[in-house]
Every structure is written in C-alpha cells, then in structure tokens.
TIKOLRO-255009 format. One record per residue (C-alpha): x, y, z; residue number from 1. Coordinates in nm, 3 decimals. Each point is the difference from the previous one (the first is absolute). Layout:
<vexti><u>X</u><v>Y</v><w>Z</w><num>NUM</num></vexti>
...
! end
This chain:
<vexti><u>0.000</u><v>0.000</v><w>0.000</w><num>1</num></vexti>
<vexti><u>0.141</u><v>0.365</v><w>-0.090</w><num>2</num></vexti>
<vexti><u>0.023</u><v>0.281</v><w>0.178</w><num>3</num></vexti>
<vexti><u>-0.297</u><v>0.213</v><w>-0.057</w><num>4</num></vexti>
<vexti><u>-0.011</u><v>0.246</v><w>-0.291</w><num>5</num></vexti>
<vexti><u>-0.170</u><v>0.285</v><w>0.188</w><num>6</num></vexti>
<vexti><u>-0.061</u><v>0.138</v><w>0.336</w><num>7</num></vexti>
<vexti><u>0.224</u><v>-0.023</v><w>0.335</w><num>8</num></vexti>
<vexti><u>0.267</u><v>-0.280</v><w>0.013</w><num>9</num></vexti>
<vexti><u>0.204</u><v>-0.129</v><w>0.275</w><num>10</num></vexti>
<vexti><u>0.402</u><v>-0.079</v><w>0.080</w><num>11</num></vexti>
<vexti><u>-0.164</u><v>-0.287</v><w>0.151</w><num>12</num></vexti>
<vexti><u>-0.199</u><v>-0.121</v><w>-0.295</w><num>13</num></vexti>
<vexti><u>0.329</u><v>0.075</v><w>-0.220</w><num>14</num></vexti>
<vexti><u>0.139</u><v>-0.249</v><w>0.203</w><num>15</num></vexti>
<vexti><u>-0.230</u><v>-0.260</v><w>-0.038</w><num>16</num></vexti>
<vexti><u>-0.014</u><v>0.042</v><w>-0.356</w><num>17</num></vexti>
<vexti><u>0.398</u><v>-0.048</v><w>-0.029</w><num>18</num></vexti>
<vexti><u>0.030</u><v>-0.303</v><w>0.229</w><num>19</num></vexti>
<vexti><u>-0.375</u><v>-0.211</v><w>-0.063</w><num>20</num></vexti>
<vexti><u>-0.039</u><v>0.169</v><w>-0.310</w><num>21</num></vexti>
<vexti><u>-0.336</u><v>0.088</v><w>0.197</w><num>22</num></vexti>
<vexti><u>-0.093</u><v>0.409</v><w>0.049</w><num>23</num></vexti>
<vexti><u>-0.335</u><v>-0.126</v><w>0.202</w><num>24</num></vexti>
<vexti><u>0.144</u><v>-0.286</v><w>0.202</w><num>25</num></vexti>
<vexti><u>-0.050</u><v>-0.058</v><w>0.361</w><num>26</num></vexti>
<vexti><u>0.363</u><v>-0.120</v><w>0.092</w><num>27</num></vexti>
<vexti><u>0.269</u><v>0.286</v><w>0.075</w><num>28</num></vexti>
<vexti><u>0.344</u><v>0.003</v><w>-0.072</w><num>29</num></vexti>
<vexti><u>0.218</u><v>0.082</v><w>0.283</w><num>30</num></vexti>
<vexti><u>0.024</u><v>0.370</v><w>0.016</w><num>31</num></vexti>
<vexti><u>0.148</u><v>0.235</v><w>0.018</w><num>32</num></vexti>
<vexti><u>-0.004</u><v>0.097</v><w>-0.383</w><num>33</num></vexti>
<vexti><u>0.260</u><v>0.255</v><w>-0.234</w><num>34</num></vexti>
<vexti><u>-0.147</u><v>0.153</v><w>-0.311</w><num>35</num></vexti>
<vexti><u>0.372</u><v>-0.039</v><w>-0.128</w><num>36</num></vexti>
<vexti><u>-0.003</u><v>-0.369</v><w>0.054</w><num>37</num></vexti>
<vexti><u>-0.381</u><v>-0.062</v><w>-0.150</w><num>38</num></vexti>
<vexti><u>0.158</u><v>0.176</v><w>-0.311</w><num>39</num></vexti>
<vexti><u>0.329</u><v>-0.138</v><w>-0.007</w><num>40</num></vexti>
<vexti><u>-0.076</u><v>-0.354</v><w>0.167</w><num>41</num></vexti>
<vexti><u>0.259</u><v>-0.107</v><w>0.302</w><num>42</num></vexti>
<vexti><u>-0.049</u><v>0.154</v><w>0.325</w><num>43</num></vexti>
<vexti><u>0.316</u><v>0.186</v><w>0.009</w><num>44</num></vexti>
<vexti><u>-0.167</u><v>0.283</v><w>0.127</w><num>45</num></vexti>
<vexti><u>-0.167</u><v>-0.207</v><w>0.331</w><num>46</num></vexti>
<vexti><u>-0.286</u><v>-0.125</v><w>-0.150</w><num>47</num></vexti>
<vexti><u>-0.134</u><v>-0.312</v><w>0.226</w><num>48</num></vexti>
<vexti><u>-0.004</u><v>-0.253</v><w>-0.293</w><num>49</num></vexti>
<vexti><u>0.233</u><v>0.002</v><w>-0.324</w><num>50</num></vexti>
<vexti><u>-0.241</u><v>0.111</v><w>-0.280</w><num>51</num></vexti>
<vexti><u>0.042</u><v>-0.127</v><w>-0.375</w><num>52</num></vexti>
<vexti><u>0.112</u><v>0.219</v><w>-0.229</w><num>53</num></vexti>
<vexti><u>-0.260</u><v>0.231</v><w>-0.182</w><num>54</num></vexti>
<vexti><u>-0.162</u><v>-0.191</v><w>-0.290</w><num>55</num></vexti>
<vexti><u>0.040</u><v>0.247</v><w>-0.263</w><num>56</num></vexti>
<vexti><u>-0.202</u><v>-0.218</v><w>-0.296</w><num>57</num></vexti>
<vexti><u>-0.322</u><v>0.116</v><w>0.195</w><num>58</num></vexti>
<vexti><u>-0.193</u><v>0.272</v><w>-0.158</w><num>59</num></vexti>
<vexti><u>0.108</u><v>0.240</v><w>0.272</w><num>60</num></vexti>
<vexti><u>0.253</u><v>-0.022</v><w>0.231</w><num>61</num></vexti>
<vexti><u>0.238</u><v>0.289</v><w>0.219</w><num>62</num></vexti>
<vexti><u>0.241</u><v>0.200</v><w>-0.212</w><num>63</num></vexti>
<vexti><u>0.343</u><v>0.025</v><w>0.043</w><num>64</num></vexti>
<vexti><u>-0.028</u><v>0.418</v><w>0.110</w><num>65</num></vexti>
<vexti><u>0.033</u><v>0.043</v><w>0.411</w><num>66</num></vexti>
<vexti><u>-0.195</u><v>0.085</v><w>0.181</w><num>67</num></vexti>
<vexti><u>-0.258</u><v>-0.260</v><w>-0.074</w><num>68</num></vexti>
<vexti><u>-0.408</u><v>0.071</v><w>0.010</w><num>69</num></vexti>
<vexti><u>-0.227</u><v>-0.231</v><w>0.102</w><num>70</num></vexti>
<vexti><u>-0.155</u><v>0.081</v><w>-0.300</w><num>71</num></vexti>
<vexti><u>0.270</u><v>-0.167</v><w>-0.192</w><num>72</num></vexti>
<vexti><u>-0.198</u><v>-0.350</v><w>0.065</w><num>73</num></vexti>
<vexti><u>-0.299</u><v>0.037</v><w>-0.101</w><num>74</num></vexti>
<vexti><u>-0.139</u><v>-0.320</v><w>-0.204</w><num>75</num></vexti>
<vexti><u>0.354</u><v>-0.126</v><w>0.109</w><num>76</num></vexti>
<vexti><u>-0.026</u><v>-0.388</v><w>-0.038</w><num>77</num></vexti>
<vexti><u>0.303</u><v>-0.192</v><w>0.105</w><num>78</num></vexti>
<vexti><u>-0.084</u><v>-0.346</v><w>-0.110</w><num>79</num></vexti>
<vexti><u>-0.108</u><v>0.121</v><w>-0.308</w><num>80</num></vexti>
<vexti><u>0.254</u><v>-0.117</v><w>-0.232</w><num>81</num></vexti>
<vexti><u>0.319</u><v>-0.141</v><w>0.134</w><num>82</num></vexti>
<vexti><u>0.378</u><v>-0.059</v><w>-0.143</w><num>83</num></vexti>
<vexti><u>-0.028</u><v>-0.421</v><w>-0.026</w><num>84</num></vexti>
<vexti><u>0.272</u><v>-0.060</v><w>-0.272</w><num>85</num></vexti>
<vexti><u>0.211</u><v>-0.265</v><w>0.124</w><num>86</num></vexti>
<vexti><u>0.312</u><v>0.205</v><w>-0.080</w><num>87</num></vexti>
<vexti><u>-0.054</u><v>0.247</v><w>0.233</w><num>88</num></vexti>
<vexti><u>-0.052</u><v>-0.268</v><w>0.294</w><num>89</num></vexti>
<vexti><u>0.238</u><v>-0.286</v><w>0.141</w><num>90</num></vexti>
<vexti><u>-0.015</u><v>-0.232</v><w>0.322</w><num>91</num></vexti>
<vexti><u>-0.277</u><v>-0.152</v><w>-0.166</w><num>92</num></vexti>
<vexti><u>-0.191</u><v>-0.252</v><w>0.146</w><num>93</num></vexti>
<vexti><u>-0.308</u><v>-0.179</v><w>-0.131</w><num>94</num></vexti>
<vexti><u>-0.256</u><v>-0.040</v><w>0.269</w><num>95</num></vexti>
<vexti><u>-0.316</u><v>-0.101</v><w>-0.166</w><num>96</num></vexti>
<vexti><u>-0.265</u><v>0.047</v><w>-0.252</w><num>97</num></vexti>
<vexti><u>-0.303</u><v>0.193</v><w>-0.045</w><num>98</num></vexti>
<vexti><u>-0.377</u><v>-0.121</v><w>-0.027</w><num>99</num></vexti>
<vexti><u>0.071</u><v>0.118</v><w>-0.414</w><num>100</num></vexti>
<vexti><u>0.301</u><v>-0.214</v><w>0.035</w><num>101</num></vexti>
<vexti><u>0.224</u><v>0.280</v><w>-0.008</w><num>102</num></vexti>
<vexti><u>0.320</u><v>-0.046</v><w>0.197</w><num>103</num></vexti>
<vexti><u>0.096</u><v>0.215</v><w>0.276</w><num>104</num></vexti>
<vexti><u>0.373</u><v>0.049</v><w>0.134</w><num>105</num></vexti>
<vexti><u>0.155</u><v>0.174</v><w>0.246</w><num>106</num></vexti>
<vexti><u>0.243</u><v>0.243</v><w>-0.052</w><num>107</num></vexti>
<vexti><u>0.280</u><v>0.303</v><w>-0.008</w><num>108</num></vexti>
<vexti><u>0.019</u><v>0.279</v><w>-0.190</w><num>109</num></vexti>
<vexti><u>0.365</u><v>0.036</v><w>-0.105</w><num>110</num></vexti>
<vexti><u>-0.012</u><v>0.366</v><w>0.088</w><num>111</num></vexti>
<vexti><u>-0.132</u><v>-0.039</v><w>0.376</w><num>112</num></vexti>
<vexti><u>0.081</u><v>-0.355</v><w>0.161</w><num>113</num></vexti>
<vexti><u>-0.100</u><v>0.065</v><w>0.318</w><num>114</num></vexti>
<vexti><u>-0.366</u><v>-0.033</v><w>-0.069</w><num>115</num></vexti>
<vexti><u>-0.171</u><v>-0.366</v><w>-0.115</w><num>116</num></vexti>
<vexti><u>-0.295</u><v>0.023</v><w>-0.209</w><num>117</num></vexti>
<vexti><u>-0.256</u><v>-0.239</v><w>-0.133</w><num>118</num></vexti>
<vexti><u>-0.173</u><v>0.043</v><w>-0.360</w><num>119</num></vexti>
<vexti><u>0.041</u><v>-0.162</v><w>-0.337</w><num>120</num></vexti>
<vexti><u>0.307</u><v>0.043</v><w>-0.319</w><num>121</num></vexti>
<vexti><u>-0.182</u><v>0.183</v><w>-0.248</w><num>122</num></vexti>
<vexti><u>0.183</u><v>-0.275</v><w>-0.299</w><num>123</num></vexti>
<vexti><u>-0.219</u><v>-0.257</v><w>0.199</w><num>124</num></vexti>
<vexti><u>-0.301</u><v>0.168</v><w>-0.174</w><num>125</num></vexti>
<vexti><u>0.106</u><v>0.080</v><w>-0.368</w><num>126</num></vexti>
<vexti><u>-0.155</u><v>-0.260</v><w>-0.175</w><num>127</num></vexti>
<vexti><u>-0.329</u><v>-0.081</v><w>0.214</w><num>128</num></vexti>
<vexti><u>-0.317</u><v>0.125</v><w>0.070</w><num>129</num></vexti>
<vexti><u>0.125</u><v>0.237</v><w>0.217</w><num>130</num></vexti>
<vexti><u>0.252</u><v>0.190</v><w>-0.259</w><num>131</num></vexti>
<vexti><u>-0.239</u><v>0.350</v><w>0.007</w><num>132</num></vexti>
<vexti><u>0.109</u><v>-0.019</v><w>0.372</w><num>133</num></vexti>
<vexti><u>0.356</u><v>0.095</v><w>-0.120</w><num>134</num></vexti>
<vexti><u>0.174</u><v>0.367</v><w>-0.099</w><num>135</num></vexti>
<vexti><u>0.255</u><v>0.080</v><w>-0.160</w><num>136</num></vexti>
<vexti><u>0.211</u><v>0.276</v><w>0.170</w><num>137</num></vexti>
<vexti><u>0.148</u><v>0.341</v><w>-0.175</w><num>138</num></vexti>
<vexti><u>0.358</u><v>-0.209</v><w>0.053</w><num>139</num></vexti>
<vexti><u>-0.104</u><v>-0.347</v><w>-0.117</w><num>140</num></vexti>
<vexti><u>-0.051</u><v>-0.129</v><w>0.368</w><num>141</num></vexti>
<vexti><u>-0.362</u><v>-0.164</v><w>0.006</w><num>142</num></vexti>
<vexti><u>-0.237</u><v>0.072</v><w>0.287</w><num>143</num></vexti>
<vexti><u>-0.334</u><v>-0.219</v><w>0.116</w><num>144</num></vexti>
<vexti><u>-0.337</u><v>0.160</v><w>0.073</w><num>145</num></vexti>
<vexti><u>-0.085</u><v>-0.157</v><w>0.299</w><num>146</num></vexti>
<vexti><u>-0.372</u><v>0.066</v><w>-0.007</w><num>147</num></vexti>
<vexti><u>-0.031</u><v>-0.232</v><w>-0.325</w><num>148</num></vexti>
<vexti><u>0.131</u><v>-0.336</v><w>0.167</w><num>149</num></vexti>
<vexti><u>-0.085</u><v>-0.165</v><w>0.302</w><num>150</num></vexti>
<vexti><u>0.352</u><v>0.035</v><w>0.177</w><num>151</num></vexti>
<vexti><u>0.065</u><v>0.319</v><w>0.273</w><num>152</num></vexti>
<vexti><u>0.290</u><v>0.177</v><w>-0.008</w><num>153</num></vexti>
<vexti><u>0.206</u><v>0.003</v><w>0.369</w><num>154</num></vexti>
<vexti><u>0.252</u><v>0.076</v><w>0.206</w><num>155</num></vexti>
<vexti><u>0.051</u><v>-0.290</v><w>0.231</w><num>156</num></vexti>
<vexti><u>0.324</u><v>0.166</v><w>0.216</w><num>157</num></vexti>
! end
C-alpha cells in the first residue's frame, strides 16, 4: 500500500511504508525516525531500524535537493517495482517456490551486504506467464513489478 497522494502524512507512516511496504499498517518500526535516513536508507543518522534504500522506479519518490518535504512522498510506493536482476544480487540462496510456481531466493545486493532480502530473479520470469511482470531499466538492469505476481518483496535482516 502507498503512501497517500493527498492530505496530511506521517514520519511514522513513512516508516511503515519503507520497512512493510505498508503506509496503513498497525505494526511500528522502532522509532525514533530521520528524514535523512527514510530518503537515503541506513540509519546513519539514529534512526531505530536500518531503512532500505529509496525505491526510485516508483512514480514518486524524495529528490535528491536538502532539505527534504514531506511532500516529496506523495503516491510514494516502495514495493512498487524493485531491482531483481540477478547481477545486481549474490549470496543467493533458493528457499522455496511460490503458489504460481515461481521461485523465491534469498539474497544480497552486491552494493549493501549487510541487509538479506527475500523476492524473486527477474530472468526466472522471461519466458512465462509472468514476463509483463518484468522491466527493463534505463541501464539494461531488469526490475519485477511486484504487484503482478504472487511473491512479496522483503527484507528479512
């Protein structure tokens, strides 16, 4: 679920959004919470829980100019469309398979190994039903739409 388009928004539902990919969920992350590291994804700036990085392939997400507005995530959707090409990942493990059959692994992104996530390789798809599921990026890199296949996006630690 995405943060709302309109009206007030909260630090707290920002949060939610980056960790469950949830705006409206009842669970909390553990507070407290730095605009910096919502944008920039850590918590190098003392935020309770170590955000993932901003998903810049949804429709709107923060720019790059400081200071940030809270305006700047409106419609923001963080599991919109995720990196899954298997050359940006390693430490991959296969853990099981989907109700589609798709396969789901656990994983590294080369560029941050201190954070395990669990989703699907995008090559897994080309081919099968569940090719319109699957981008292209501006630099070749393919990306998955999670909301067309049954598999969630996660960060498991």
């Amino acid at each position: 679920m995405a943060v709302p388009s309109s009206g007030a928004i909260s630090m707290v539902g920002l949060a939610k959004e980056k960790v469950y990919d949830d705006y409206a969920t009842a669970s909390r992350p553990t507070v407290p919470y730095s605009m910096y590291d919502l944008v920039n994804g850590g918590n190098t700036n003392g935020s309770g829980v170590s955000f993932d990085v901003t998903n810049t392939q949804s429709a709107q997400s923060p720019n790059t100019i400081v200071p940030h507005g809270m305006s700047e995530w409106y419609s923001y959707d963080h599991d919109a469309v995720k990196r899954s090409d298997m050359r940006l990942k390693t430490d991959v493990s296969l853990v099981g398979h989907s109700e589609l059959n798709i396969p789901i692994y656990d994983f590294k992104f080369k560029d941050d190994l201190s954070i395990i996530h669990r989703g699907v390789m995008a090559q897994d798809l080309i081919g099968t039903e569940h090719e319109s599921a699957v981008l292209t990026d501006s630099d070749g890199f393919y990306s998955v739409d999670y909301r067309l296949i049954d598999v969630e996006f996660e960060t498991i630690s």
